[in-house]
N, CA, C, O and CB atoms as a CASP TS submission, in Angstrom:
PFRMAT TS
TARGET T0000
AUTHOR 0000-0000-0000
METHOD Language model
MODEL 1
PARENT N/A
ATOM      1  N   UNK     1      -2.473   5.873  -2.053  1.00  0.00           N
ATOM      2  CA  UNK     1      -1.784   6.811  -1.185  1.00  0.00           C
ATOM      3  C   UNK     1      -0.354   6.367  -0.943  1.00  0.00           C
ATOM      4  O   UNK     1       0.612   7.129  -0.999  1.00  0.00           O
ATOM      5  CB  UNK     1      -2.524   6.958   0.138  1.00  0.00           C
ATOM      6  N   UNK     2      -0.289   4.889  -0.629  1.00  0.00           N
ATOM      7  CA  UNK     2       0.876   4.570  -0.357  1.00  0.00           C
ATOM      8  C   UNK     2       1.927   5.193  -1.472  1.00  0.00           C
ATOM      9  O   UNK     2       2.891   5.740  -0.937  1.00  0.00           O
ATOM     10  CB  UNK     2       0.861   3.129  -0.219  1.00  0.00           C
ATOM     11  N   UNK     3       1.930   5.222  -3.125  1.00  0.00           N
ATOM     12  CA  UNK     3       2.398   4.444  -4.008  1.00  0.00           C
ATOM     13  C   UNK     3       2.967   6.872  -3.955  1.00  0.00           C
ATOM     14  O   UNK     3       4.077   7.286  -4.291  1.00  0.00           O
ATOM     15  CB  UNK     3       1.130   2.996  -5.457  1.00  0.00           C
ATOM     16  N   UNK     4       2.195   7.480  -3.629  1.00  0.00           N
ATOM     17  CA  UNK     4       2.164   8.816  -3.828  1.00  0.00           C
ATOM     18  C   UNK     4       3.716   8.957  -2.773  1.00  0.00           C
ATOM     19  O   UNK     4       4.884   9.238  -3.041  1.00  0.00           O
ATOM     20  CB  UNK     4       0.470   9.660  -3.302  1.00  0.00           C
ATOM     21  N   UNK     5       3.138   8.676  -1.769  1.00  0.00           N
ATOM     22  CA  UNK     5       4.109   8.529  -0.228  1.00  0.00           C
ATOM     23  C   UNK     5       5.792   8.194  -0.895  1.00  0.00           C
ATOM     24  O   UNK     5       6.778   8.924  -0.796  1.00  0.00           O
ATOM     25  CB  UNK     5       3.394   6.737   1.055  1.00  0.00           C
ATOM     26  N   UNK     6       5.696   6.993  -1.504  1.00  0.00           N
ATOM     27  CA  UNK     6       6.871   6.339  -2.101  1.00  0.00           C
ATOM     28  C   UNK     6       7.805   7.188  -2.841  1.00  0.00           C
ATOM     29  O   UNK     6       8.966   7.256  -2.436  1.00  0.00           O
ATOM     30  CB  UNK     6       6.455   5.327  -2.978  1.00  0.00           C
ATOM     31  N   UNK     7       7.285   8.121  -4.315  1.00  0.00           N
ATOM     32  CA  UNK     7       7.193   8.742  -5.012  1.00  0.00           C
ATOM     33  C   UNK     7       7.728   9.889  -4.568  1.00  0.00           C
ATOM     34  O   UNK     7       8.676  10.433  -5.135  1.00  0.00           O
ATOM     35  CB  UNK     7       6.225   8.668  -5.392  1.00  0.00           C
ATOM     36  N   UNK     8       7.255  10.267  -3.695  1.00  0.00           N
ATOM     37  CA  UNK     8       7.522  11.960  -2.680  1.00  0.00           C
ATOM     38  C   UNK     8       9.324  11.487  -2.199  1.00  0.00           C
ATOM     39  O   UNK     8      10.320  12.211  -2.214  1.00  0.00           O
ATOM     40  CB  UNK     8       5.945  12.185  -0.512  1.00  0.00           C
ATOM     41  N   UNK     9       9.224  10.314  -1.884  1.00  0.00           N
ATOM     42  CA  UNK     9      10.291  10.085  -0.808  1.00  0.00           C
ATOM     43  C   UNK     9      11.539   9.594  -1.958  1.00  0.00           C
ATOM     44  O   UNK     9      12.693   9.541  -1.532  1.00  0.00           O
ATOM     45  CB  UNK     9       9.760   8.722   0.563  1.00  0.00           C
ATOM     46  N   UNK    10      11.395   9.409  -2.723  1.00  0.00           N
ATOM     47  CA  UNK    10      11.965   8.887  -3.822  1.00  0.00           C
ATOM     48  C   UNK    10      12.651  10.005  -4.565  1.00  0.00           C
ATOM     49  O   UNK    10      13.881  10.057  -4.599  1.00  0.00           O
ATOM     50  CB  UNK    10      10.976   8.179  -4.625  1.00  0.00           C
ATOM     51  N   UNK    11      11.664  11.168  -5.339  1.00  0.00           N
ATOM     52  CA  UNK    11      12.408  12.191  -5.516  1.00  0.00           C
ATOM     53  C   UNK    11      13.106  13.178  -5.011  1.00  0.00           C
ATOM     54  O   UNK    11      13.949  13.862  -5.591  1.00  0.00           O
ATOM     55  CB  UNK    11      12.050  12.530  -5.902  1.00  0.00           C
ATOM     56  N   UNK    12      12.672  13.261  -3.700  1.00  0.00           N
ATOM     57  CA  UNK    12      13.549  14.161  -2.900  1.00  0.00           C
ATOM     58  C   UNK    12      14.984  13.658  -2.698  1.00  0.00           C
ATOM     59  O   UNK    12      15.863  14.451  -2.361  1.00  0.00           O
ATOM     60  CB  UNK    12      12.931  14.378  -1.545  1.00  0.00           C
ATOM     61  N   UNK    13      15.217  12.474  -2.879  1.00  0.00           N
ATOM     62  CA  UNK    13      16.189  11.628  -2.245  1.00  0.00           C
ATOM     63  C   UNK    13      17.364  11.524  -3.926  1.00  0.00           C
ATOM     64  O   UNK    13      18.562  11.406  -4.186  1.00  0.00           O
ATOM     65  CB  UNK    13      15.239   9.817  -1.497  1.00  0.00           C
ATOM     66  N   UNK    14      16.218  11.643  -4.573  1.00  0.00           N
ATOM     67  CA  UNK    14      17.567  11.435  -5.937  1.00  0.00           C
ATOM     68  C   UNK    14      17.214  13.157  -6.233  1.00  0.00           C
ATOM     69  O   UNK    14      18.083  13.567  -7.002  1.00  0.00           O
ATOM     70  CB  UNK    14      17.120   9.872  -7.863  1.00  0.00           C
ATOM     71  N   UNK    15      16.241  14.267  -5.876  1.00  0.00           N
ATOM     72  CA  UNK    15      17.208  15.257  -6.271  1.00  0.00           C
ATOM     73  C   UNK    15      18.351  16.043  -5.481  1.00  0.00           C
ATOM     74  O   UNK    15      19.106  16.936  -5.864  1.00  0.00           O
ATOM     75  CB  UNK    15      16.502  16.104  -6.706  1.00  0.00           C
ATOM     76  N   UNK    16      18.183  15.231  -3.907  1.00  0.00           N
ATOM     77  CA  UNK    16      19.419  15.944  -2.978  1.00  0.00           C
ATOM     78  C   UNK    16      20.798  15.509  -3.834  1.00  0.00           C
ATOM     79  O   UNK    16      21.818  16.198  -3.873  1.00  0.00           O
ATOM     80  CB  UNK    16      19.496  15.222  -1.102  1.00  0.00           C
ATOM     81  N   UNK    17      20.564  13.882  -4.689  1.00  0.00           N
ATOM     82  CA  UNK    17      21.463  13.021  -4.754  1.00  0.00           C
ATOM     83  C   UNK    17      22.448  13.944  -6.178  1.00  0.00           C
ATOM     84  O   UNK    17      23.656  14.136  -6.312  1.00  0.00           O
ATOM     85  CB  UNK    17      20.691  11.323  -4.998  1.00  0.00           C
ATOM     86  N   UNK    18      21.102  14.385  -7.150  1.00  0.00           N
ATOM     87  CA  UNK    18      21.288  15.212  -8.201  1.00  0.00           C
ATOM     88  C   UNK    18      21.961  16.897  -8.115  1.00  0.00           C
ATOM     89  O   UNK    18      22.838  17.463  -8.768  1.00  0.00           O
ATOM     90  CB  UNK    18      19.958  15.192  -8.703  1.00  0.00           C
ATOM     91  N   UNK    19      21.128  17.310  -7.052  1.00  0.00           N
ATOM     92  CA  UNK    19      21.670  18.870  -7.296  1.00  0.00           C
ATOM     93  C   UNK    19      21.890  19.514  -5.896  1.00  0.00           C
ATOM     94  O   UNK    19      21.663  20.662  -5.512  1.00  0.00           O
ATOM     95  CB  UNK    19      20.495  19.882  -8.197  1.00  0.00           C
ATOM     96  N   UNK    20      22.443  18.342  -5.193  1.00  0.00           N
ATOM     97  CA  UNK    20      23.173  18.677  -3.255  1.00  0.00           C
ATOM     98  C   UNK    20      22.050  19.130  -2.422  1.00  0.00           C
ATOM     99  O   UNK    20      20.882  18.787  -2.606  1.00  0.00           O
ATOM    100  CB  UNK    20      24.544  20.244  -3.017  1.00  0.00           C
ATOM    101  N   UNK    21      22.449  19.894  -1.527  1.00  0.00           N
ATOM    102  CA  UNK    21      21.676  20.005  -0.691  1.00  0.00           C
ATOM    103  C   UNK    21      20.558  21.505  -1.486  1.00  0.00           C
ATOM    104  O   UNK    21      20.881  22.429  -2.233  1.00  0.00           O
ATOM    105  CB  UNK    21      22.623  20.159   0.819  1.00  0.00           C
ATOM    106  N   UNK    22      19.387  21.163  -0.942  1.00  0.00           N
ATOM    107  CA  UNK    22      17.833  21.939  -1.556  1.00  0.00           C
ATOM    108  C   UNK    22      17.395  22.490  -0.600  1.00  0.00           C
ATOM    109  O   UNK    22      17.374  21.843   0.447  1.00  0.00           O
ATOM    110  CB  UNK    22      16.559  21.061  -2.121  1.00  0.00           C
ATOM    111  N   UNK    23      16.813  24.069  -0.604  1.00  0.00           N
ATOM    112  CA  UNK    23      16.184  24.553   0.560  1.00  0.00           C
ATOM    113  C   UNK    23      14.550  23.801   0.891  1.00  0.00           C
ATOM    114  O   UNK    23      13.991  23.208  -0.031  1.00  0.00           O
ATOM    115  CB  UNK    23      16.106  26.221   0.305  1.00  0.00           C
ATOM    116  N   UNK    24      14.031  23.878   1.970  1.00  0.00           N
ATOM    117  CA  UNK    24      13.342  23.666   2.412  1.00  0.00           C
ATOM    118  C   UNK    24      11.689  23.820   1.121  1.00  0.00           C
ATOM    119  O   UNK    24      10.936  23.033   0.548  1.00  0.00           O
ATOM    120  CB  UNK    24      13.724  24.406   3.627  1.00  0.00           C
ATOM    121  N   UNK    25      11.857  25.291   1.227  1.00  0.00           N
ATOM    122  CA  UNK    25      10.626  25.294  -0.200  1.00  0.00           C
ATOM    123  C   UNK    25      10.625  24.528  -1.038  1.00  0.00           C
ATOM    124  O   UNK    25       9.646  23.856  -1.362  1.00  0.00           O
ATOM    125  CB  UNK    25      10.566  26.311  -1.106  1.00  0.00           C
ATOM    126  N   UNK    26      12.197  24.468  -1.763  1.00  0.00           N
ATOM    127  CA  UNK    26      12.526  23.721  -2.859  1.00  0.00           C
ATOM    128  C   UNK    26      11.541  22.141  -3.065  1.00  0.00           C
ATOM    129  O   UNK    26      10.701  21.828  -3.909  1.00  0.00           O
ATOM    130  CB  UNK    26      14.164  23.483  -2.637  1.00  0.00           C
ATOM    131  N   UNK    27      12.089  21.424  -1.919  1.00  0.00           N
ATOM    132  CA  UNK    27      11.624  20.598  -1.465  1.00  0.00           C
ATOM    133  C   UNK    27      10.055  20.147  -1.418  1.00  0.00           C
ATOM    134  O   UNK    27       9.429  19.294  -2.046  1.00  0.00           O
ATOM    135  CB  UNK    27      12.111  20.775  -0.601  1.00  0.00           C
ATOM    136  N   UNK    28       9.604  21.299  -0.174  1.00  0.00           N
ATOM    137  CA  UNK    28       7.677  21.267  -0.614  1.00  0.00           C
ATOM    138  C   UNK    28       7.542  21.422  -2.200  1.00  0.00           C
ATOM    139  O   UNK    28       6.904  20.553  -2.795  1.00  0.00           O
ATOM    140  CB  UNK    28       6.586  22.912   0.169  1.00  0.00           C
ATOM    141  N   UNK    29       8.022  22.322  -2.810  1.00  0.00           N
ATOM    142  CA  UNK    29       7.164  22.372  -4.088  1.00  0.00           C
ATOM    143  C   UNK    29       7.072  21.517  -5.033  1.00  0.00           C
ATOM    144  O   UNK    29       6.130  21.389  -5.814  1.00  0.00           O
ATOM    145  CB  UNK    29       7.392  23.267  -4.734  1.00  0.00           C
ATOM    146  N   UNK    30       8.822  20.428  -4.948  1.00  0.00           N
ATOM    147  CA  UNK    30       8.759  19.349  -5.119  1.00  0.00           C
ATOM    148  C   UNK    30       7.716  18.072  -4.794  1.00  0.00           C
ATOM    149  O   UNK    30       7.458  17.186  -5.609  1.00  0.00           O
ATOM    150  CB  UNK    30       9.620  19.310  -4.783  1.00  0.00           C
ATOM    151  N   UNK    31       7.298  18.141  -3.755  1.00  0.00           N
ATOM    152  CA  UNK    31       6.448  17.558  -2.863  1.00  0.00           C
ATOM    153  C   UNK    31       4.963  17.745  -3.417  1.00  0.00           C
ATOM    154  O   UNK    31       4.050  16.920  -3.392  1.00  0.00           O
ATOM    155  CB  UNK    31       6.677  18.173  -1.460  1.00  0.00           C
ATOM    156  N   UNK    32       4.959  19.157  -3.968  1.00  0.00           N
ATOM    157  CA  UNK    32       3.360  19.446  -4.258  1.00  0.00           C
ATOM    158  C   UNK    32       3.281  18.897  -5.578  1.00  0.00           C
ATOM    159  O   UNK    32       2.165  18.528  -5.946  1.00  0.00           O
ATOM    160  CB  UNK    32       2.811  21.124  -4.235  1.00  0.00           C
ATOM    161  N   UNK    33       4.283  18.766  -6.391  1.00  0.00           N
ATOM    162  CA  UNK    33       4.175  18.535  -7.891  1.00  0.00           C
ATOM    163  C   UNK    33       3.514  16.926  -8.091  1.00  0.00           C
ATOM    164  O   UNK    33       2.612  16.374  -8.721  1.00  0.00           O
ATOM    165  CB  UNK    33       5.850  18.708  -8.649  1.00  0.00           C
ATOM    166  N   UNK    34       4.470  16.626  -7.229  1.00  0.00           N
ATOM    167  CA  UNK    34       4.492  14.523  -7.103  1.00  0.00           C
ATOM    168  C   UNK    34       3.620  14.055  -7.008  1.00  0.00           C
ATOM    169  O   UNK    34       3.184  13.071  -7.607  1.00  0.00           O
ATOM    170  CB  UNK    34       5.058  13.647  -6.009  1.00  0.00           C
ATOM    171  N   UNK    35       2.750  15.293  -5.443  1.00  0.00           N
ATOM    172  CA  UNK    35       1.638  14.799  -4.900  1.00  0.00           C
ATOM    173  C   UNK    35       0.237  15.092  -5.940  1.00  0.00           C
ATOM    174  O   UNK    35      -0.588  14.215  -6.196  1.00  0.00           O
ATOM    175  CB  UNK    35       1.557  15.477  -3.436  1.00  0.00           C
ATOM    176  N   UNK    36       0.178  16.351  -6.405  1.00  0.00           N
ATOM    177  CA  UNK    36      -0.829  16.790  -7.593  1.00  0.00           C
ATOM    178  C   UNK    36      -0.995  15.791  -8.977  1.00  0.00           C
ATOM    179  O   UNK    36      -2.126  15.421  -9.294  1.00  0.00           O
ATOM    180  CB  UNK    36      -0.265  18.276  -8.149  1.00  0.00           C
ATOM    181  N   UNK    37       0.374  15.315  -9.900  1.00  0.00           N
ATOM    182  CA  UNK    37       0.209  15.061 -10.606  1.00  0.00           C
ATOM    183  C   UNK    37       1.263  14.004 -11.037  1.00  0.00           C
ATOM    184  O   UNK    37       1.502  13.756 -12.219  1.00  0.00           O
ATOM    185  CB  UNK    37      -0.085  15.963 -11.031  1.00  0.00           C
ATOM    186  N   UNK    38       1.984  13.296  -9.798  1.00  0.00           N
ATOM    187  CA  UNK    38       2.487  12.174 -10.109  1.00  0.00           C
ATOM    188  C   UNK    38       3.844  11.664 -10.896  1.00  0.00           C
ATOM    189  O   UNK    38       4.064  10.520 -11.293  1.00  0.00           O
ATOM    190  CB  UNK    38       1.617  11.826 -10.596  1.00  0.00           C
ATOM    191  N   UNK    39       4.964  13.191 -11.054  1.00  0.00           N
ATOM    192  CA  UNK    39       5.942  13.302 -11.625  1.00  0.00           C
ATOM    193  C   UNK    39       6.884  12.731 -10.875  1.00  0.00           C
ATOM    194  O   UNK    39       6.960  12.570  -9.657  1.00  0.00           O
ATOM    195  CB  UNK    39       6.130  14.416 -11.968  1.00  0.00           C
ATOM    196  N   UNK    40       7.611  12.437 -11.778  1.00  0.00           N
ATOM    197  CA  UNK    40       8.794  11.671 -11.432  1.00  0.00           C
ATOM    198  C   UNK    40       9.849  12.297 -11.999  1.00  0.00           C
ATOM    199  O   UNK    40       9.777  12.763 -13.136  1.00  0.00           O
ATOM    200  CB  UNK    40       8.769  10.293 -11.832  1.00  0.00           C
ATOM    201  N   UNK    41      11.200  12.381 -11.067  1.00  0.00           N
ATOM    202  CA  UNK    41      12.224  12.843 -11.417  1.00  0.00           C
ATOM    203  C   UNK    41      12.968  12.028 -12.140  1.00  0.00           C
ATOM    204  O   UNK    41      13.614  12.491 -13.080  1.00  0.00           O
ATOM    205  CB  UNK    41      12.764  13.266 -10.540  1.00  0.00           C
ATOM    206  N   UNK    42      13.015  10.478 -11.788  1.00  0.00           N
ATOM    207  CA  UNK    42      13.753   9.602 -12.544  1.00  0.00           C
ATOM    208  C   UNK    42      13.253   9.379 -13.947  1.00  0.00           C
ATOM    209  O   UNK    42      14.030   9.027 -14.835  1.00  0.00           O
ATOM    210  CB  UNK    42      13.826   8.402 -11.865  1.00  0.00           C
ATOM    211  N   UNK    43      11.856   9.595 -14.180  1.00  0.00           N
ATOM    212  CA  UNK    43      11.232   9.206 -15.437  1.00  0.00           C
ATOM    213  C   UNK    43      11.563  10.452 -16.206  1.00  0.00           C
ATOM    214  O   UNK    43      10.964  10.513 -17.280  1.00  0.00           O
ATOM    215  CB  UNK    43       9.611   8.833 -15.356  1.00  0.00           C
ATOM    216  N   UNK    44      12.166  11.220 -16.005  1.00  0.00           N
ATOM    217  CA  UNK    44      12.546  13.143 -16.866  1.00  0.00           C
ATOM    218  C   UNK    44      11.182  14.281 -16.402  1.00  0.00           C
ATOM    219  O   UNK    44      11.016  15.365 -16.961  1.00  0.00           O
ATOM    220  CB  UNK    44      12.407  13.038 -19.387  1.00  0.00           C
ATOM    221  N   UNK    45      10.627  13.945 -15.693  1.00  0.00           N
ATOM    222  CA  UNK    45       9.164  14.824 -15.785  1.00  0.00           C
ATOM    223  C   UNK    45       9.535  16.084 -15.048  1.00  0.00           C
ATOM    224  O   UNK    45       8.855  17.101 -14.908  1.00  0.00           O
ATOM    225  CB  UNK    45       7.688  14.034 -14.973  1.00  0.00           C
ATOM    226  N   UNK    46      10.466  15.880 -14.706  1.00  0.00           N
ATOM    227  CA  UNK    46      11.079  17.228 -13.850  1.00  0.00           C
ATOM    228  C   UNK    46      12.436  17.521 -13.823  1.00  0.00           C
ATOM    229  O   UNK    46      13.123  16.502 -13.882  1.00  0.00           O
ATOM    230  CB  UNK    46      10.820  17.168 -12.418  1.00  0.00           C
ATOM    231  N   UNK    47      13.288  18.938 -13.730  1.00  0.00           N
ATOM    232  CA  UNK    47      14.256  18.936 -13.986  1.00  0.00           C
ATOM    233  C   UNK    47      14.463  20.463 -12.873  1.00  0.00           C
ATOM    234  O   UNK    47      13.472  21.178 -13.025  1.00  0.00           O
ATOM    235  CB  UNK    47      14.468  18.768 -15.594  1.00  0.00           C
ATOM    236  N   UNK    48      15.048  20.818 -12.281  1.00  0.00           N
ATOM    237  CA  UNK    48      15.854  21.839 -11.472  1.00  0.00           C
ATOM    238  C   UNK    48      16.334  23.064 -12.137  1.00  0.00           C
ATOM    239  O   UNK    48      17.509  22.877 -12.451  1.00  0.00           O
ATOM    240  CB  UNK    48      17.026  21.218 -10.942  1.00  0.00           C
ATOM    241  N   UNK    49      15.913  24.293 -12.505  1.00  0.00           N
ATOM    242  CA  UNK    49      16.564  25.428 -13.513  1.00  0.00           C
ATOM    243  C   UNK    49      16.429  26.456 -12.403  1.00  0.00           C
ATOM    244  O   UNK    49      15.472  26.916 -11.780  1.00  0.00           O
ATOM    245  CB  UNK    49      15.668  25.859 -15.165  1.00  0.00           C
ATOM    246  N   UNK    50      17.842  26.659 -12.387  1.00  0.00           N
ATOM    247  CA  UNK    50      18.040  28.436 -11.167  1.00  0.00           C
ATOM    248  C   UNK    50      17.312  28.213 -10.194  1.00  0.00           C
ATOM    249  O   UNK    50      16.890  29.300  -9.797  1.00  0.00           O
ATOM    250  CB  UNK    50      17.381  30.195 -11.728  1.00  0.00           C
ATOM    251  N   UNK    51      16.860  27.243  -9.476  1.00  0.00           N
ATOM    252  CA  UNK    51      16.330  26.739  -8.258  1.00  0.00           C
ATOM    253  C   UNK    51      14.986  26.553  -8.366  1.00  0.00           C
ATOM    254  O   UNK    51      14.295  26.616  -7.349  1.00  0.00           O
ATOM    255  CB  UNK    51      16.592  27.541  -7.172  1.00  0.00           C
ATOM    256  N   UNK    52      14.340  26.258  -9.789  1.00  0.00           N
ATOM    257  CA  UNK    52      13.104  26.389  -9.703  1.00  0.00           C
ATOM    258  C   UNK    52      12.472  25.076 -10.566  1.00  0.00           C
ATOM    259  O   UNK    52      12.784  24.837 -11.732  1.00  0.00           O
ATOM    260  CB  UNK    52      12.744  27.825 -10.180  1.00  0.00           C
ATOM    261  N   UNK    53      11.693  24.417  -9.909  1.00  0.00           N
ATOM    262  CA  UNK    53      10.914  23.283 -11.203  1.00  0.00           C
ATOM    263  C   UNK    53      10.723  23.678 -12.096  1.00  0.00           C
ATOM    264  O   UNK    53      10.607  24.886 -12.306  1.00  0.00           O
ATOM    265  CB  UNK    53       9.686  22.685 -11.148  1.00  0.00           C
ATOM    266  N   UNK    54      10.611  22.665 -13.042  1.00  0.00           N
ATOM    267  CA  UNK    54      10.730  22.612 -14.480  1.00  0.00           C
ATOM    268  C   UNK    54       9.909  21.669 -15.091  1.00  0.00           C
ATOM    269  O   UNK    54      10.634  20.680 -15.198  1.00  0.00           O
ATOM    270  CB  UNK    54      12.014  22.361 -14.876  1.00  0.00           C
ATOM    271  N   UNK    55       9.019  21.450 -15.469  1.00  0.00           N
ATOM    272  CA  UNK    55       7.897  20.399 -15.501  1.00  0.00           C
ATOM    273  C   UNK    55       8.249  20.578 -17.533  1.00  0.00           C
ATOM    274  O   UNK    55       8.123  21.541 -18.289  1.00  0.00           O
ATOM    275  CB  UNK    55       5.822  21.040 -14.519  1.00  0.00           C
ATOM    276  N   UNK    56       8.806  18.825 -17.813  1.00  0.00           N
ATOM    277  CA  UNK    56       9.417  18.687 -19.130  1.00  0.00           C
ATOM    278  C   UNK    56       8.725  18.098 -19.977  1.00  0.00           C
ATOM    279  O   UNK    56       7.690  17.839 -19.362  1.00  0.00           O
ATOM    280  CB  UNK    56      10.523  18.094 -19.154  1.00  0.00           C
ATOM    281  N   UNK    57       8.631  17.746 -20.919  1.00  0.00           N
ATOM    282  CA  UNK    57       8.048  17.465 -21.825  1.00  0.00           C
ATOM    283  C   UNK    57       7.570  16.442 -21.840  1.00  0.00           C
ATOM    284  O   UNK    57       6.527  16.287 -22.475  1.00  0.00           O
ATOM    285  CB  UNK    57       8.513  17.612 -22.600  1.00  0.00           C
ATOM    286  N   UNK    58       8.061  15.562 -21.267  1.00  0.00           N
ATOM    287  CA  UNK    58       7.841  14.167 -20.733  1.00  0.00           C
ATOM    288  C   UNK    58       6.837  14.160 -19.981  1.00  0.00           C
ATOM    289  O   UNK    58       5.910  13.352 -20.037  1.00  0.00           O
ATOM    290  CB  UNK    58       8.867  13.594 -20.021  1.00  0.00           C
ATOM    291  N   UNK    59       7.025  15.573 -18.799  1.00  0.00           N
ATOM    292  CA  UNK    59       6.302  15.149 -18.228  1.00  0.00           C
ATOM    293  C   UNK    59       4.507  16.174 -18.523  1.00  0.00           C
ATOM    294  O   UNK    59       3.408  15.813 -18.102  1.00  0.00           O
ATOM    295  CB  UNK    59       7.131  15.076 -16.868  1.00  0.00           C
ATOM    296  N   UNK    60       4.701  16.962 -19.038  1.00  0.00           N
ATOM    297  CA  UNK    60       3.599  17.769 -19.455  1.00  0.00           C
ATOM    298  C   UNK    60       2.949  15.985 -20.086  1.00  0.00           C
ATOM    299  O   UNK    60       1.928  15.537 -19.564  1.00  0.00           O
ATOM    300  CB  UNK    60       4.055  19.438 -20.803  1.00  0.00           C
ATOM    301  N   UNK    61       3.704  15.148 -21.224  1.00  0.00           N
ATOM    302  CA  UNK    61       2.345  14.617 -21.902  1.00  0.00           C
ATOM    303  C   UNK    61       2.384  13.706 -20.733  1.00  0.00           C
ATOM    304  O   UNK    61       1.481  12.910 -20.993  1.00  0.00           O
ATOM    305  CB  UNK    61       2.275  13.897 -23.653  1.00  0.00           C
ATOM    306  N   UNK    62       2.903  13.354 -19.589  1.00  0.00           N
ATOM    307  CA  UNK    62       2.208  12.543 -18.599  1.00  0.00           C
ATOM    308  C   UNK    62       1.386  13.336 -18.059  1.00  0.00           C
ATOM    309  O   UNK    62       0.338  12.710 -18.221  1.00  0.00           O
ATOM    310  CB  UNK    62       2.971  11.909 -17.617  1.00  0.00           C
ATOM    311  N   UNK    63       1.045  14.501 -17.401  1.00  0.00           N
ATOM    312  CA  UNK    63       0.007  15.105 -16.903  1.00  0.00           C
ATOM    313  C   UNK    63      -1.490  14.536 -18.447  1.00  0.00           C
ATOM    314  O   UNK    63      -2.432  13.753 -18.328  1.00  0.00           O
ATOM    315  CB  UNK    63       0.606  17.123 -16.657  1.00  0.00           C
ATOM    316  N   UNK    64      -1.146  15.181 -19.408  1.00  0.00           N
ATOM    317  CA  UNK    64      -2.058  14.856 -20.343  1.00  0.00           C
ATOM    318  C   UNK    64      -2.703  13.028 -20.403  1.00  0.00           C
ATOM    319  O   UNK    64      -3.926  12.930 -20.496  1.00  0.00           O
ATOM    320  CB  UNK    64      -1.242  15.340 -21.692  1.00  0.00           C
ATOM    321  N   UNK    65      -2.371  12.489 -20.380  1.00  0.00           N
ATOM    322  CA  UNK    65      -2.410  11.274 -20.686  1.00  0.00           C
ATOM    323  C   UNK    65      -3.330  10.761 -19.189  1.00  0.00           C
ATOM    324  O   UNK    65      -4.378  10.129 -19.055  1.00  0.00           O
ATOM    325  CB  UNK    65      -0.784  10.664 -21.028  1.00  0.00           C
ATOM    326  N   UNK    66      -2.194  11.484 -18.029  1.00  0.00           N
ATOM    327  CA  UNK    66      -3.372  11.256 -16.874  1.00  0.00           C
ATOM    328  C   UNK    66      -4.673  11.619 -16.392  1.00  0.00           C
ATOM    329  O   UNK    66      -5.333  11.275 -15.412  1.00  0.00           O
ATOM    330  CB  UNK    66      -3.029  11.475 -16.058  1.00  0.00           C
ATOM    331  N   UNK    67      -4.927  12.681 -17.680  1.00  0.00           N
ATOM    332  CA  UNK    67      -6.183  13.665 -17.525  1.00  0.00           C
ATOM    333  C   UNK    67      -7.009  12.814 -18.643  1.00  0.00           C
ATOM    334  O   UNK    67      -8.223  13.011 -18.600  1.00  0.00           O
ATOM    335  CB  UNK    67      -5.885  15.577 -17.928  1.00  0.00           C
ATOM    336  N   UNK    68      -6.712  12.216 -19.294  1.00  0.00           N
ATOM    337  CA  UNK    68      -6.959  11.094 -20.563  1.00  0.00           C
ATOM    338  C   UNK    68      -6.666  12.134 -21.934  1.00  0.00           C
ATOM    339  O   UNK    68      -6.819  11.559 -23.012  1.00  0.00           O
ATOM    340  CB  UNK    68      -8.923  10.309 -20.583  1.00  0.00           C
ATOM    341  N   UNK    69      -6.286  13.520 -22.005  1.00  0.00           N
ATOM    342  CA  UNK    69      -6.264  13.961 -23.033  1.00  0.00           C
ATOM    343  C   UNK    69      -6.034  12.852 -24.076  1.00  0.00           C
ATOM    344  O   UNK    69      -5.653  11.716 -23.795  1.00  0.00           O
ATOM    345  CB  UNK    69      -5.444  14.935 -22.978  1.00  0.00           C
ATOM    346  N   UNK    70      -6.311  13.315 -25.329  1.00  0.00           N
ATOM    347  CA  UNK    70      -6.028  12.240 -26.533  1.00  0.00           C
ATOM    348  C   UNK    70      -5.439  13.191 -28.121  1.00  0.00           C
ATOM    349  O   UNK    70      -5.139  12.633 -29.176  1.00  0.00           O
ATOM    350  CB  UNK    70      -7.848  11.268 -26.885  1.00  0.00           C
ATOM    351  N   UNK    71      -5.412  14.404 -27.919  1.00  0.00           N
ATOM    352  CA  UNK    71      -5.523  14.661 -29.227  1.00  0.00           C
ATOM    353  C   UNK    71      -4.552  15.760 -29.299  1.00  0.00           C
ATOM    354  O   UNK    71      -4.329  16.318 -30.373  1.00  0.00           O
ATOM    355  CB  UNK    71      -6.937  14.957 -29.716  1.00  0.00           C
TER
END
């Protein structure tokens, strides 16, 4: 839980740092992504397009990999 907590607080903080100030939703949905499936903004797993997440390639095969997909 802690390591989720960290993570949450981490990306919000480098994407205010990345793309200024974020509305409030912006933010939760950010929040829901991190918390569901462990993306990271610094690692590329997410990216900001017309105000909306973007879940990248990076990070799609991290979702996979965390589900153990293999093939």
């Amino acid at each position: 839980m802690h390591r989720k907590i960290v993570l949450m607080r981490s990306n919000a903080r480098l994407a205010r740092c990345w793309w200024g100030t974020l509305s409030v939703e912006t933010i939760a949905h950010l929040s829901d992504l991190t918390a569901r499936h462990f993306l990271s903004i610094r690692a590329g797993h997410l990216t900001l397009l017309d105000g909306q997440w973007f879940i990248t390639n990076a990070g799609l095969l991290h979702i996979a990999q965390l589900r153990g997909c293999v093939g």
